[in-house]
N, C-alpha and C positions, 0 to 999 in steps of 0.2 A: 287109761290114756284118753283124754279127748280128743275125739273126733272133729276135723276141722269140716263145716258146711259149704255143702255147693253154692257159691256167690257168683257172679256174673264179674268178673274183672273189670276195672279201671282202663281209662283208654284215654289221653287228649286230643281230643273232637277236634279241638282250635288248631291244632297243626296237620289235619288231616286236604291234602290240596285239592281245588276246585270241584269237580264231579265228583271223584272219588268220594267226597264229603256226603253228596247227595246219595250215591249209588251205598252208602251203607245204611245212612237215615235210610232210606226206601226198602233195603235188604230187613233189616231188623222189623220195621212196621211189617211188612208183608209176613213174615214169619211167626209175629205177633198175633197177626189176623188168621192165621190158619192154626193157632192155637186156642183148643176152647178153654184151657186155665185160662189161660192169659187175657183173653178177650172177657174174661168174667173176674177175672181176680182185679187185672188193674184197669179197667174199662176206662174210665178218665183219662188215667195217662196214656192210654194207647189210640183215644181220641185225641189229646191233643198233640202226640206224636204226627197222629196222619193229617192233621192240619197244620202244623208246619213243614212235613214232610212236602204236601201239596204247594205249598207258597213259596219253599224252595225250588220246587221245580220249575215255577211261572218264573220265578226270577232270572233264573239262569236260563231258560229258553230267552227271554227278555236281553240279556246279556247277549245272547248270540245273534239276533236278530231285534235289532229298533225297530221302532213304530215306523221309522221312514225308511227303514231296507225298500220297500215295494213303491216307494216314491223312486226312489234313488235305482233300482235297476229297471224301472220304466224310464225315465229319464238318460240312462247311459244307453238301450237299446235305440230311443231316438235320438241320441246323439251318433250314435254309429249309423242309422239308415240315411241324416243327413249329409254326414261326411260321407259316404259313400259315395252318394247322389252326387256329391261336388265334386267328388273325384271322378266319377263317371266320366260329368258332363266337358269337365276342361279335359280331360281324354280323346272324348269325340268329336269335340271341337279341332284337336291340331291337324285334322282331315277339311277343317271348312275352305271350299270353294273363296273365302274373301280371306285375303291374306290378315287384314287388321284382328280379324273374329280366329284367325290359328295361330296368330304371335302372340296375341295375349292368351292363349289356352295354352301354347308352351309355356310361358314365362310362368302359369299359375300350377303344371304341371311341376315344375322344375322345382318350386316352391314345395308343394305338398313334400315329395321326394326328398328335400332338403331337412324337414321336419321329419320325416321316416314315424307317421304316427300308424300304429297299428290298433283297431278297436278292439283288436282283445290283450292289449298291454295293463300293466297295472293300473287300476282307477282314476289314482290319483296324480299317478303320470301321465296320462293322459291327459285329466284335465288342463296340466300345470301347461303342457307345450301345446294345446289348444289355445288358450287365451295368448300365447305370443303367436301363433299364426292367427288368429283373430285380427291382432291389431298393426298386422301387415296387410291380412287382406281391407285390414279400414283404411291404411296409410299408403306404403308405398307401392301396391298393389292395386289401390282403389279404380285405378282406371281402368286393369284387365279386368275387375271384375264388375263394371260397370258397363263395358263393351259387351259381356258375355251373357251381360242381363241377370248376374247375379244376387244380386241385391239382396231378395228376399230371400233366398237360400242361408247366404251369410248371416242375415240378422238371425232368424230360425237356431241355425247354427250356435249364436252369441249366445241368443235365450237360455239356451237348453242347457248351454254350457257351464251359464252362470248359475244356473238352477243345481245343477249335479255340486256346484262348488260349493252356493251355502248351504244346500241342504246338508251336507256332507260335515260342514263344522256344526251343523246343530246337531246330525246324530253324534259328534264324538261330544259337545256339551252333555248332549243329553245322558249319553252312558256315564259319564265322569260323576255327574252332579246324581243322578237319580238311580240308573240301573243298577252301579255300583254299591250303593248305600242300601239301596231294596235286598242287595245278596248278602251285603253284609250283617243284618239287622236279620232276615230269614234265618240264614246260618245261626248266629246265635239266640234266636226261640228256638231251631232246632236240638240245639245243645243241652237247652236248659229241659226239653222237654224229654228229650232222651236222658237224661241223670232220673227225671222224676220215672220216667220207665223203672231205669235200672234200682233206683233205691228201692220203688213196690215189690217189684220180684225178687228183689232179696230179703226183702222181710216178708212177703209169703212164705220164701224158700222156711225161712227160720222158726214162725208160727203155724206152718201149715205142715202138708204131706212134703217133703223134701221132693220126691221121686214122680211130682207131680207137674211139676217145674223143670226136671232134670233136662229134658230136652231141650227146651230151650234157650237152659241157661248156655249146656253145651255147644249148642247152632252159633249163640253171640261168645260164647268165647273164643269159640272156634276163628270166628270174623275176628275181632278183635287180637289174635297171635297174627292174623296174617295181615292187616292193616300195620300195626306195628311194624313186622317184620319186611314189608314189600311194601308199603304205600307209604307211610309217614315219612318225608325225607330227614336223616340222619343229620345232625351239626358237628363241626371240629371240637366245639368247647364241650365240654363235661356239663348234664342239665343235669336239673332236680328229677327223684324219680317221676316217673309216667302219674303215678297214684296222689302225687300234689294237683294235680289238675281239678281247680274249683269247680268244675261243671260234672265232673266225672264222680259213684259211688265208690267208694270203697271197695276192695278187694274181700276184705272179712267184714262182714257185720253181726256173726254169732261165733259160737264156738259150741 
């Protein structure tokens, strides 16, 4: 009876979701690395394993945070110390001794309150009912806030406002157009570089010491029943088996 060889199963990479995708690239290299077959047997492929392993990682940090996050939450922090400021001041105002300087600090009070904006509401709610009180307090407002010697507060206010607003569509251009493409492009070197993994150590398995190999063939197949079985999400229709996956080795490659 022939004996069927320890091979490393088939898996497809391509439907393995977001992180979880990396956190096995990164699982598999790491265990690679702590193996001295492997680190000797397939040294190439396990170098270029951990070099796309690494590029998938920058990307998906990259994905989670843009280049303009630290624009963009300096920018919302001084738009919250501004408003604040304005709201303070028309506050303290509806105590002033000259009755002109406390009716226009009511009237701007009653306003803010009417917009019920809070600085730690959602981003982009905020900015959206910032820019219509903005253009009250330019319009039908302008005169309380010109009695109250607001001016430069307001404009402050505009700036910063408008600043959080474009910034805010270039970081989503930016992800769409760039970060997105960066992950998907990493992803698939990491695919292809994991098959060249898996086809070397199956054909050491097959020309070499079997029982040399054994552990780590076991460690990824291990991973691989339980990605299948707990991470790959399932579909209604009926697929092709798992082992049609072009980027994936074979299940057997001796006998």
């Amino acid at each position: 009876m022939i004996q069927k060889m320890k091979q490393i199963e088939s898996i497809y990479m391509a439907r393995i979701p977001g992180g979880a995708h990396f956190l096995f690239v990164n699982n598999v290299c790491e265990r690679a690395e702590a193996d001295a077959k492997i680190k000797v047997g397939a040294k190439a492929e396990l170098e270029a394993l951990r070099a796309t392993r690494d590029e998938e990682d920058a990307a998906l940090a990259l994905s989670r945070k843009s280049l303009l996050s630290d624009t963009i939450r300096e920018a919302d922090k001084r738009r919250e110390q501004l408003y604040i400021t304005l709201r303070n001041i028309a506050k303290a105002y509806r105590n002033y001794p000259v009755e002109a300087e406390a009716a226009a600090a009511r009237r701007l009070v009653q306003l803010l309150k009417d917009y019920a904006i809070n600085p730690r509401m959602q981003r982009d709610a905020e900015t959206g009912l910032m820019v219509h009180l903005l253009d009250d307090l330019a319009g039908r407002c302008a005169a309380d806030v010109a009695t109250l010697r607001l001016g430069p507060l307001v404009e402050a206010l505009k700036e910063v406002n408008e600043q959080l607003r474009s910034t805010t569509e270039r970081r989503s251009d930016e992800r769409s157009a760039y970060v997105v493409g960066r992950l998907k492009k990493a992803r698939k070197e990491a695919d292809r570089a994991y098959s060249s993994l898996v086809r070397k150590v199956n054909a050491l398995a097959v020309v070499g010491r079997t029982e040399d190999y054994a552990a780590f063939i076991d460690y990824v197949n291990t991973e691989v029943a339980h990605y299948r079985r707990e991470v790959i999400p399932s579909r209604k229709k009926k697929e092709a088996p798992l082992e049609a996956d072009p980027t994936s080795a074979p299940a057997d490659s001796g006998a």
